[in-house]
Backbone as CSV, one residue per row, in Angstrom:
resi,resn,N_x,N_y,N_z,CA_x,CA_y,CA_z,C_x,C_y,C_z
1,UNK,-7.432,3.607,37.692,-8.859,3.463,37.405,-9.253,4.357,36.242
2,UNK,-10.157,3.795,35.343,-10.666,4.420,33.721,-11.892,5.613,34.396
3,UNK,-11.263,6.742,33.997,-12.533,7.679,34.070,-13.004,7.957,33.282
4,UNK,-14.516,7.627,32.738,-15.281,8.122,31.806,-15.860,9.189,32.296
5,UNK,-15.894,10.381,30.693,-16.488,11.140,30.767,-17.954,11.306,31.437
6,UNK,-18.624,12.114,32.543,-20.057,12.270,32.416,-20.790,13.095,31.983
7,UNK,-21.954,13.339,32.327,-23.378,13.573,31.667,-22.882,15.365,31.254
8,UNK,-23.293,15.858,29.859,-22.602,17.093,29.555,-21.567,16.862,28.959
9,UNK,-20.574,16.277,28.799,-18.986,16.124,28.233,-19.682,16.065,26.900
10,UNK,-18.612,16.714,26.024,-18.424,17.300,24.476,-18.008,16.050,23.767
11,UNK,-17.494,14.906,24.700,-16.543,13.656,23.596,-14.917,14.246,23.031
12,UNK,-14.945,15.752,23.802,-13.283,16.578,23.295,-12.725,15.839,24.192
13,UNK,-11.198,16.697,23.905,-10.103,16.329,24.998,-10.193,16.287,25.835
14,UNK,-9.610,16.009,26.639,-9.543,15.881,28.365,-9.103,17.342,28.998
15,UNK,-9.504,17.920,29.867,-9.369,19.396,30.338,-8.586,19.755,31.174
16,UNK,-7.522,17.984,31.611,-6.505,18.502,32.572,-4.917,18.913,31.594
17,UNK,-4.391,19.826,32.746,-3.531,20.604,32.491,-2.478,19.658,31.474
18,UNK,-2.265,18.473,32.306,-0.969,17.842,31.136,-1.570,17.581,29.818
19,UNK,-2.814,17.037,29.483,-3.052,16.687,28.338,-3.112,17.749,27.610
20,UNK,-3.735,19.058,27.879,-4.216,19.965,27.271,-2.558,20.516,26.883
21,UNK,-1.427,20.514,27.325,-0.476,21.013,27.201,0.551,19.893,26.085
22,UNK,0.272,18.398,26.148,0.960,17.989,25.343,-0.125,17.825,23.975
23,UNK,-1.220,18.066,23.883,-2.326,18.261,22.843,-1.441,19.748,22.207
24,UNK,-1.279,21.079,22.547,-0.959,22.115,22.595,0.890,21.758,21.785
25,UNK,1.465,20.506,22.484,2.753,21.256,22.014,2.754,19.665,20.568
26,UNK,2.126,18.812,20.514,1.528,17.887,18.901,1.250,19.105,18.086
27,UNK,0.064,19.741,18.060,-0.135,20.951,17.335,0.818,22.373,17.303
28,UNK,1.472,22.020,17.564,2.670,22.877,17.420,3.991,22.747,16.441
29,UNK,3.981,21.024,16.868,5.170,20.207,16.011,4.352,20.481,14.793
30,UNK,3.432,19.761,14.343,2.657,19.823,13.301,2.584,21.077,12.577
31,UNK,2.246,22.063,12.849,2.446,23.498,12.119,3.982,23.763,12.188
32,UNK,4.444,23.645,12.776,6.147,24.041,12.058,6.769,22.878,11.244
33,UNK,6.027,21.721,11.754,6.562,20.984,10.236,6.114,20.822,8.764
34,UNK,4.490,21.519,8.893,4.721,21.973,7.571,4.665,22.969,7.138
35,UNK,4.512,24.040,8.132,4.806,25.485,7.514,6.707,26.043,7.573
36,UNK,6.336,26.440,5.877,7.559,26.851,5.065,8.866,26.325,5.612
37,UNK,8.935,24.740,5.236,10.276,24.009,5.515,11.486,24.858,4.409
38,UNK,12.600,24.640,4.504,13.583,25.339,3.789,13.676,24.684,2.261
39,UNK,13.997,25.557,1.229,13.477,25.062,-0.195,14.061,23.428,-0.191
40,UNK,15.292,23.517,0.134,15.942,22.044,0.015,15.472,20.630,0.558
41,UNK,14.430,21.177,1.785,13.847,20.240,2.493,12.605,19.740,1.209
42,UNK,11.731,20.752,0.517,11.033,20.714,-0.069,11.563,20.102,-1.573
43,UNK,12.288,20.733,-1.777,12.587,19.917,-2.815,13.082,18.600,-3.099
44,UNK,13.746,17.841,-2.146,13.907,16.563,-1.283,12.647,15.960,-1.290
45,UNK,11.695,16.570,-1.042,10.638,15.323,-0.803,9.841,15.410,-1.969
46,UNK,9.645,16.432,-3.304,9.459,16.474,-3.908,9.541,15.326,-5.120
47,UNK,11.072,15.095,-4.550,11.807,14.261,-5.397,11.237,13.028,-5.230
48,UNK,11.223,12.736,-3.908,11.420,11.315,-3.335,9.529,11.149,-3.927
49,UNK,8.973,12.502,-3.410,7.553,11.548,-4.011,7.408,11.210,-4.868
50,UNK,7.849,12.002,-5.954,7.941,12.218,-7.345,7.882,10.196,-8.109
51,UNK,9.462,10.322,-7.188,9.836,9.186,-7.341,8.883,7.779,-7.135
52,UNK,7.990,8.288,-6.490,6.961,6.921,-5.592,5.972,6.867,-6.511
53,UNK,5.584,8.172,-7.442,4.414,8.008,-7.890,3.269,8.522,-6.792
54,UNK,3.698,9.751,-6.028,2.469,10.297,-5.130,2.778,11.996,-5.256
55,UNK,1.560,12.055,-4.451,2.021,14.001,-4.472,2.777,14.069,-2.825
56,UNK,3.376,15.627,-3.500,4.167,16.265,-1.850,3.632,15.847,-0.702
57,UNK,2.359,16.062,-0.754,1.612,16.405,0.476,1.117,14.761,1.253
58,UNK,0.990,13.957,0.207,1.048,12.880,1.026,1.867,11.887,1.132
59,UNK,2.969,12.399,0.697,4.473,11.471,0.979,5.244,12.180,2.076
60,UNK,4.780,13.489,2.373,5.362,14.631,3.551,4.323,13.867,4.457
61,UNK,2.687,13.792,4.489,1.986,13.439,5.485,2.580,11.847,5.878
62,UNK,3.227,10.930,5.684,3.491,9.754,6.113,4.855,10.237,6.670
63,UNK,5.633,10.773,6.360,7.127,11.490,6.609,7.021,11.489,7.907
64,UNK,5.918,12.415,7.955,5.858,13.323,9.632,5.324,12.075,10.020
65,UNK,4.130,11.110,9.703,3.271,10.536,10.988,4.389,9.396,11.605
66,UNK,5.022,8.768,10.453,6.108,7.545,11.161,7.321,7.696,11.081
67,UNK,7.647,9.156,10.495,9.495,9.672,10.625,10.545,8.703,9.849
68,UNK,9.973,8.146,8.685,10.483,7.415,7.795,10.525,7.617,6.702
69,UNK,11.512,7.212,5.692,11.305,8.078,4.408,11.008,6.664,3.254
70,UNK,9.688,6.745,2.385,8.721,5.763,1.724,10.019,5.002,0.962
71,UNK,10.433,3.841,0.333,11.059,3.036,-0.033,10.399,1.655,-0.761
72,UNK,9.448,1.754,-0.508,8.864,0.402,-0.880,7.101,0.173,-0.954
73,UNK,7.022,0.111,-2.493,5.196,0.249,-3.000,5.075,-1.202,-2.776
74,UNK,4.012,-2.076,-2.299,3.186,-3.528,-2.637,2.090,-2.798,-3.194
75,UNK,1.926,-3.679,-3.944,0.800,-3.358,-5.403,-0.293,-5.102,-5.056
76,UNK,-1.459,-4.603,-4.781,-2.407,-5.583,-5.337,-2.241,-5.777,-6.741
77,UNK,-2.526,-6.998,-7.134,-2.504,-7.536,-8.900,-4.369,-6.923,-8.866
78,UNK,-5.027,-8.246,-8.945,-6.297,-8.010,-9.739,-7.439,-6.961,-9.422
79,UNK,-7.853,-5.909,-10.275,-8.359,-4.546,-9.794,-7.450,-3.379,-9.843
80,UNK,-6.604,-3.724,-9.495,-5.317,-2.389,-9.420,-4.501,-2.687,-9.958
81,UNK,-3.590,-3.614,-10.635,-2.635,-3.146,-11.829,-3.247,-3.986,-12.764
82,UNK,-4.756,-5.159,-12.753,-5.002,-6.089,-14.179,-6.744,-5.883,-14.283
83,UNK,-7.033,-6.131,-15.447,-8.749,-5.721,-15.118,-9.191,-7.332,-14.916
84,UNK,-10.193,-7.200,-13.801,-10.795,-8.451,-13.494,-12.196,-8.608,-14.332
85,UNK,-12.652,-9.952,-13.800,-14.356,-9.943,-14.647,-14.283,-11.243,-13.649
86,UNK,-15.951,-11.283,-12.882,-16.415,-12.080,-12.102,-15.169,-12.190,-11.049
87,UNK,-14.671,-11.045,-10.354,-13.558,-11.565,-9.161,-12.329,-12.289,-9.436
88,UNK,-12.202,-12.526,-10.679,-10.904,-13.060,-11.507,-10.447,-12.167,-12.562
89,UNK,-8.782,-12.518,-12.168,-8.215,-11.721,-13.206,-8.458,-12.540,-14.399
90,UNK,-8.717,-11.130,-15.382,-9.510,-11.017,-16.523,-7.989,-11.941,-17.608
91,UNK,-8.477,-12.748,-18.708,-7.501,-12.652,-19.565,-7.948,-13.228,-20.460
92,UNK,-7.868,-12.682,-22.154,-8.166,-12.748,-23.535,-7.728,-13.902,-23.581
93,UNK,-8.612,-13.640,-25.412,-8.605,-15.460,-25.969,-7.410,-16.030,-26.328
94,UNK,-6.329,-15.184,-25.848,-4.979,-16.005,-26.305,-4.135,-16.192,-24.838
95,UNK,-5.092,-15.753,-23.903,-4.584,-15.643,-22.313,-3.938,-14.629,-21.884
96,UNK,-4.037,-13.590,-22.380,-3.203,-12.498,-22.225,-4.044,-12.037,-21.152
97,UNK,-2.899,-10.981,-19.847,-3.929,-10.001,-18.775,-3.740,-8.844,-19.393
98,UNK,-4.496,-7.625,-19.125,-4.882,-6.487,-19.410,-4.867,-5.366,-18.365
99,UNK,-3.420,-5.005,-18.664,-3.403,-3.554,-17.558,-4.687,-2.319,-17.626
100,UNK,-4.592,-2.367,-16.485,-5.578,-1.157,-16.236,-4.736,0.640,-16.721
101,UNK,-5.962,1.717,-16.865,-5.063,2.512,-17.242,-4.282,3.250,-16.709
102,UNK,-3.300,3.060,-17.010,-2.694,4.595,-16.340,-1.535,3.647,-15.307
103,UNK,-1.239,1.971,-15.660,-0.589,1.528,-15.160,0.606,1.492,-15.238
104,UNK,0.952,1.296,-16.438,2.278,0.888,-17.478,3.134,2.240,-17.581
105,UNK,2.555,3.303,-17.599,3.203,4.611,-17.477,3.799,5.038,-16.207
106,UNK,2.786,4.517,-15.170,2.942,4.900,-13.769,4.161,4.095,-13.117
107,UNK,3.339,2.966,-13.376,4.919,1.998,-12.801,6.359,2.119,-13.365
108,UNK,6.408,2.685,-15.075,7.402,3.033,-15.360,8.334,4.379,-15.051
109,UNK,7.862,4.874,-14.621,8.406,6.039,-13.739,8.581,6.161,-12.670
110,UNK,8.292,4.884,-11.579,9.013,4.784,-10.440,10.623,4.463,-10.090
111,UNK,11.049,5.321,-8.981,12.503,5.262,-9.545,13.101,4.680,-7.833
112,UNK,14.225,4.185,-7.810,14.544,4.243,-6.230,13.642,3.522,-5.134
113,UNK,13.073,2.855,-5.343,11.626,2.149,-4.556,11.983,0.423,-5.016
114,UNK,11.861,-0.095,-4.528,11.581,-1.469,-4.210,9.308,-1.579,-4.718
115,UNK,9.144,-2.752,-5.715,8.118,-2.641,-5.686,7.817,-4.144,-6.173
116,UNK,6.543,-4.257,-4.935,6.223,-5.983,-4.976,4.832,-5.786,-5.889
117,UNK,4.166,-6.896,-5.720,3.200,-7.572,-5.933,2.852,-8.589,-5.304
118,UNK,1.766,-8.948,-4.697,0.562,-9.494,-4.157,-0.613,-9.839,-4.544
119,UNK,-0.886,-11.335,-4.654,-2.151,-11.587,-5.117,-2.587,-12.619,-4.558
120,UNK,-4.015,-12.789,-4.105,-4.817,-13.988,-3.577,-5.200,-15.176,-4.980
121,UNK,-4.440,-16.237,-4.965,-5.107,-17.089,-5.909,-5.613,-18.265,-6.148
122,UNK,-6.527,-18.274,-5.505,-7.829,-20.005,-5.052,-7.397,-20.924,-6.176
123,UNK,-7.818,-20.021,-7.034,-7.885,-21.330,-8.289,-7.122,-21.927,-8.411
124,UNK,-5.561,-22.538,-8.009,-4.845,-23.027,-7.952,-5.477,-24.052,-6.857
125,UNK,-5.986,-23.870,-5.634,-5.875,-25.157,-4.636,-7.544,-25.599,-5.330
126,UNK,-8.437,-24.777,-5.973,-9.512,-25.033,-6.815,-9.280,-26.140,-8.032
127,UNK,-8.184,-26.209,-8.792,-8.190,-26.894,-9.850,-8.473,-26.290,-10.860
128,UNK,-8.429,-24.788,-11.064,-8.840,-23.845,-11.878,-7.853,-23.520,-12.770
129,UNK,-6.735,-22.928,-12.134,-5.517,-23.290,-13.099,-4.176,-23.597,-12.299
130,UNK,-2.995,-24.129,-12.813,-1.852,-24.319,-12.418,-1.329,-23.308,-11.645
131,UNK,-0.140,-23.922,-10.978,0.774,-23.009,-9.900,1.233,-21.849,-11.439
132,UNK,2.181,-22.802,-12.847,2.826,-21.984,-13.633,2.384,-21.094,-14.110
133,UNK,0.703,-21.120,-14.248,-0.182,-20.027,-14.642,-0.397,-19.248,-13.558
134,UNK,-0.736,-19.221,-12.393,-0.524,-18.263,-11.751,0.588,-17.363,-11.349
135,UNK,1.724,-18.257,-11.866,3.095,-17.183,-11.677,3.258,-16.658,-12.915
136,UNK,2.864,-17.058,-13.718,2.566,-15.870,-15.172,2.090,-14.689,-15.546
137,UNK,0.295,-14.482,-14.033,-0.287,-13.656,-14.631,1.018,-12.584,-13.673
138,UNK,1.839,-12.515,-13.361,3.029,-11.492,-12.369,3.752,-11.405,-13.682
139,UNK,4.252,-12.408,-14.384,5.037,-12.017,-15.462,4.698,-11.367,-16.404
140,UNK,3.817,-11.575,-16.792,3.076,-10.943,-18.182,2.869,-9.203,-17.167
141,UNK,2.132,-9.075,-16.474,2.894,-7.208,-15.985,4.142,-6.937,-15.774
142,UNK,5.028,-7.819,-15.442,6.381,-7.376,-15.536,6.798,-6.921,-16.422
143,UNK,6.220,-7.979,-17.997,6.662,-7.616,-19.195,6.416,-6.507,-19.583
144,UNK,5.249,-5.843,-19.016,4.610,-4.700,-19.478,4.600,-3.533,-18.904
145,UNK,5.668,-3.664,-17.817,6.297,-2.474,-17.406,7.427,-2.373,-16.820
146,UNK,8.066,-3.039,-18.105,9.294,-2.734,-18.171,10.166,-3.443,-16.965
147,UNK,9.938,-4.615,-16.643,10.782,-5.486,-15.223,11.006,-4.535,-14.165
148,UNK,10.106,-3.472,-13.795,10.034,-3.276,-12.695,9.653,-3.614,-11.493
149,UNK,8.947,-4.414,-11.349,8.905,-5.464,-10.415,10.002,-6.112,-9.588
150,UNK,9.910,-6.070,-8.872,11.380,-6.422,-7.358,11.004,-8.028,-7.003
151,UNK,9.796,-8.008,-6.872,9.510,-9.316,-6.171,8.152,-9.362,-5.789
152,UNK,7.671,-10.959,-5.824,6.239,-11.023,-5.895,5.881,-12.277,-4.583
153,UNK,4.336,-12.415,-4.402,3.903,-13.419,-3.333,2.890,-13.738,-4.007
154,UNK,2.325,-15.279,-4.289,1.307,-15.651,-4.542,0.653,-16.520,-3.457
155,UNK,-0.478,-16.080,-3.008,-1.549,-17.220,-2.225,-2.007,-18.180,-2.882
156,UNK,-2.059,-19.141,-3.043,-2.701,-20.559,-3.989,-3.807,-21.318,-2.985
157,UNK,-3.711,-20.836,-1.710,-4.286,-21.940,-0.759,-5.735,-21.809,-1.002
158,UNK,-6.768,-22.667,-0.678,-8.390,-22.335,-0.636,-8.975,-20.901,0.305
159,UNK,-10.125,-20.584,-0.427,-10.678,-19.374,0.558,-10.894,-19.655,1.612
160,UNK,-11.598,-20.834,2.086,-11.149,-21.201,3.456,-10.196,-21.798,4.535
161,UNK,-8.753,-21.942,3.594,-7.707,-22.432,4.491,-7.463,-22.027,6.058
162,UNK,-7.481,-20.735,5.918,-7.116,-19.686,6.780,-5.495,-19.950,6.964
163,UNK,-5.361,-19.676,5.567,-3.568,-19.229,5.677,-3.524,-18.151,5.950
164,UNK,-2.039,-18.305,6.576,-1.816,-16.612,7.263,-1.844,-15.643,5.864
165,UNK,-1.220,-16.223,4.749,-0.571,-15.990,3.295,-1.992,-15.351,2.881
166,UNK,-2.953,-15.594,2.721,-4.209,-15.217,2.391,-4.570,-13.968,2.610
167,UNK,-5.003,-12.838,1.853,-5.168,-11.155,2.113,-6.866,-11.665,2.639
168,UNK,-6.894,-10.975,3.760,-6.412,-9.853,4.301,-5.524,-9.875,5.428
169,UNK,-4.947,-11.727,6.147,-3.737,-12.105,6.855,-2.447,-10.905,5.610
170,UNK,-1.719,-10.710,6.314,-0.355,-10.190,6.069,0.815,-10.709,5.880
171,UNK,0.529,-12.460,5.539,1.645,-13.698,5.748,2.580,-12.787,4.208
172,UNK,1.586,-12.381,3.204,2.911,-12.115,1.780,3.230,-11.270,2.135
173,UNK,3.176,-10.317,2.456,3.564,-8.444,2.664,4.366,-8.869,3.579
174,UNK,4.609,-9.594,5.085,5.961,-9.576,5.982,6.946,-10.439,5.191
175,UNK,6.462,-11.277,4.631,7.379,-12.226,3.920,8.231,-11.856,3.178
176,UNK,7.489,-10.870,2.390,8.778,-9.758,1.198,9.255,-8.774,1.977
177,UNK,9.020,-8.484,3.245,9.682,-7.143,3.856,11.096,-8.190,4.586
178,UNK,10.543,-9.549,5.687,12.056,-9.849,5.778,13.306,-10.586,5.017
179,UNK,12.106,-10.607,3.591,13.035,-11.572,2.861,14.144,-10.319,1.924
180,UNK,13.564,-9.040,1.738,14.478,-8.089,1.026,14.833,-6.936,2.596
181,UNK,14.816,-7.360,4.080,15.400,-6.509,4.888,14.927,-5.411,5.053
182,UNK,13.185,-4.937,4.424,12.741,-3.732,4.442,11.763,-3.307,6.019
183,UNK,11.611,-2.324,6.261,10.930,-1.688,6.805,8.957,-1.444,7.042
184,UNK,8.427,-2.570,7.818,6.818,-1.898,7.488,7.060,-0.492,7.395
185,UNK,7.521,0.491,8.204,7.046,1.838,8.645,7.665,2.877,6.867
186,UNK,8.691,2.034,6.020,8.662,2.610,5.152,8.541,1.995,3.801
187,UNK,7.019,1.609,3.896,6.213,0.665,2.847,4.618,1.086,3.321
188,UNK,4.323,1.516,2.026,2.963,1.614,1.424,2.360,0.640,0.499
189,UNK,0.836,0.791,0.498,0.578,-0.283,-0.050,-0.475,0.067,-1.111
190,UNK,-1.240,0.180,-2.081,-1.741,0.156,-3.526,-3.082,-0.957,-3.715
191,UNK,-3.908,-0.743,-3.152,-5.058,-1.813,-3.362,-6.552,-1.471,-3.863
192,UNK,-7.461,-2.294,-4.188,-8.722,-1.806,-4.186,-10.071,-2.452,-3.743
193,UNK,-9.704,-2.997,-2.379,-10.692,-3.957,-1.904,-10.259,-3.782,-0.380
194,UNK,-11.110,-3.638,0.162,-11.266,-3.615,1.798,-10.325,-5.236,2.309
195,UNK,-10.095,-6.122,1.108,-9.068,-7.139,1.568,-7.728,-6.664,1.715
196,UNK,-7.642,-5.993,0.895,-6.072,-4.658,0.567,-5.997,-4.248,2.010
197,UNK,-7.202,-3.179,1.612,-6.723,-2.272,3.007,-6.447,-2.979,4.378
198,UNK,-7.430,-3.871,4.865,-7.422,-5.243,5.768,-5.744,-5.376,6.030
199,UNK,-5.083,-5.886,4.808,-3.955,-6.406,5.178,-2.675,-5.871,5.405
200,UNK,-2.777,-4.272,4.471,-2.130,-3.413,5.105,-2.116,-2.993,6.516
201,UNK,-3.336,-2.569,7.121,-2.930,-2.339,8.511,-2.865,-3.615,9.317
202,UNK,-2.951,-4.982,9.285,-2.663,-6.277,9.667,-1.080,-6.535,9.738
203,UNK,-0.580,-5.941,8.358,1.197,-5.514,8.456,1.736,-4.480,9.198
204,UNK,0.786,-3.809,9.340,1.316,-1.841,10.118,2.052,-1.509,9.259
205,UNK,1.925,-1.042,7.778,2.540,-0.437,6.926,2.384,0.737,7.055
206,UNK,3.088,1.862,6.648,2.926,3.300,6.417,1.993,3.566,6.390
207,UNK,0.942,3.792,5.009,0.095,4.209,4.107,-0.795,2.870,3.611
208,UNK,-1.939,3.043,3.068,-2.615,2.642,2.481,-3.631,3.386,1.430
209,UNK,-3.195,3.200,0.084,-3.601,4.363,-1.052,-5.203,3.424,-2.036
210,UNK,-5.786,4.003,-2.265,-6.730,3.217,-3.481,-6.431,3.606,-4.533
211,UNK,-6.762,2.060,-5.312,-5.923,2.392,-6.532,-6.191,3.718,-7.147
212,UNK,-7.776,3.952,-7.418,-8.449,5.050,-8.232,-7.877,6.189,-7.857
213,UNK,-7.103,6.600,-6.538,-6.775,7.460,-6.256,-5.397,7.543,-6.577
214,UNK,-4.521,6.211,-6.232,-2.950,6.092,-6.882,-2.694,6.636,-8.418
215,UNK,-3.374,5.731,-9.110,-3.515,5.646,-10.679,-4.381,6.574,-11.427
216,UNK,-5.176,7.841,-10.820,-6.002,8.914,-11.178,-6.924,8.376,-11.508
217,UNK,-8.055,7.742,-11.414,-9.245,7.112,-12.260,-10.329,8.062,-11.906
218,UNK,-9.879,8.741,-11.027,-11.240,10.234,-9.917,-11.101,11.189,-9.950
């Protein structure tokens, strides 16, 4: 039987002995795992964040919460690696897309990581543009940073299909995890729309970063 707190209770922990004791020994793990790990431990994750494109502290904070070590960025396309206009990715009078800043540098310095791409794209089941144009606007950033790119998912279906494939469903993000054998628990995800975040925890991925905060824009 559910005991709710009554009249007076703080909304804290619970005041019996076991909880208060495994509350007591969480906060315990937690301070010895991050106070003064041995240099090698530190410098290890240094690396590995280094490698991701994040800082220590929050490639150590996913470390500890799911005991996995990060391997794999999904990147939203439009907003976070292309500039949009009216909810569409943006592209000049010769059709070209336009990285945002701080992209082309960033992505080129990821090392050791597996890194997708993800994008929702109507206009295809709209009549807006072709399947080949939508697998372009993925190429044209590939080109532009350097074929780092691992592998991509495009949605084409209508906003109201209710494909699973559709962000903020998680149909592309599992799709590239069992199609390259990866891990939700060591995959983060790179977005800038509450559809992003939506579909990250819809996958149970690691992390979920905003772009402005990935890519420094703050």
């Amino acid at each position: 039987m559910i005991r709710y707190p009554g009249i007076g209770h703080n909304q804290g922990p619970p005041l019996d002995p076991e909880s208060r004791w495994r509350a007591h020994s969480w906060r315990k793990a937690q301070e010895k795992a991050w106070s003064n790990p041995p240099i090698e431990v530190v410098r290890s994750r240094s690396r590995w964040a280094r490698e991701l494109g994040l800082s220590y502290r929050a490639y150590t904070a996913v470390l500890l919460d799911r005991g996995a070590h990060l391997e794999t960025i999904v990147f939203d396309l439009g907003g976070t690696l292309v500039r949009v206009a009216a909810d569409e990715v943006y592209l000049d009078a010769v059709g070209q897309v336009e990285l945002l800043p701080g992209v082309a540098e960033k992505l080129s310095q990821l090392a050791n990581c597996k890194i997708f791409v993800i994008t929702n794209q109507a206009g295809v089941a709209e009549g807006l543009m072709s399947e080949a144009q939508a697998h372009d606007l993925v190429a044209q950033v590939n080109a532009q940073v350097g074929g780092k790119i691992t592998d991509y998912r495009i949605c084409m279906d209508a906003k109201d299909s209710g494909s699973e494939f559709r962000k903020p469903r998680p149909g592309m993000v599992l799709d590239l995890l069992k199609t390259h054998g990866l891990s939700r628990h060591g995959t983060f995800m790179v977005g800038d729309s509450e559809s992003d975040r939506g579909c990250a925890a819809a996958a149970d991925l690691a992390s979920f970063i905003w772009a402005p905060d990935y890519f420094g824009w703050r």
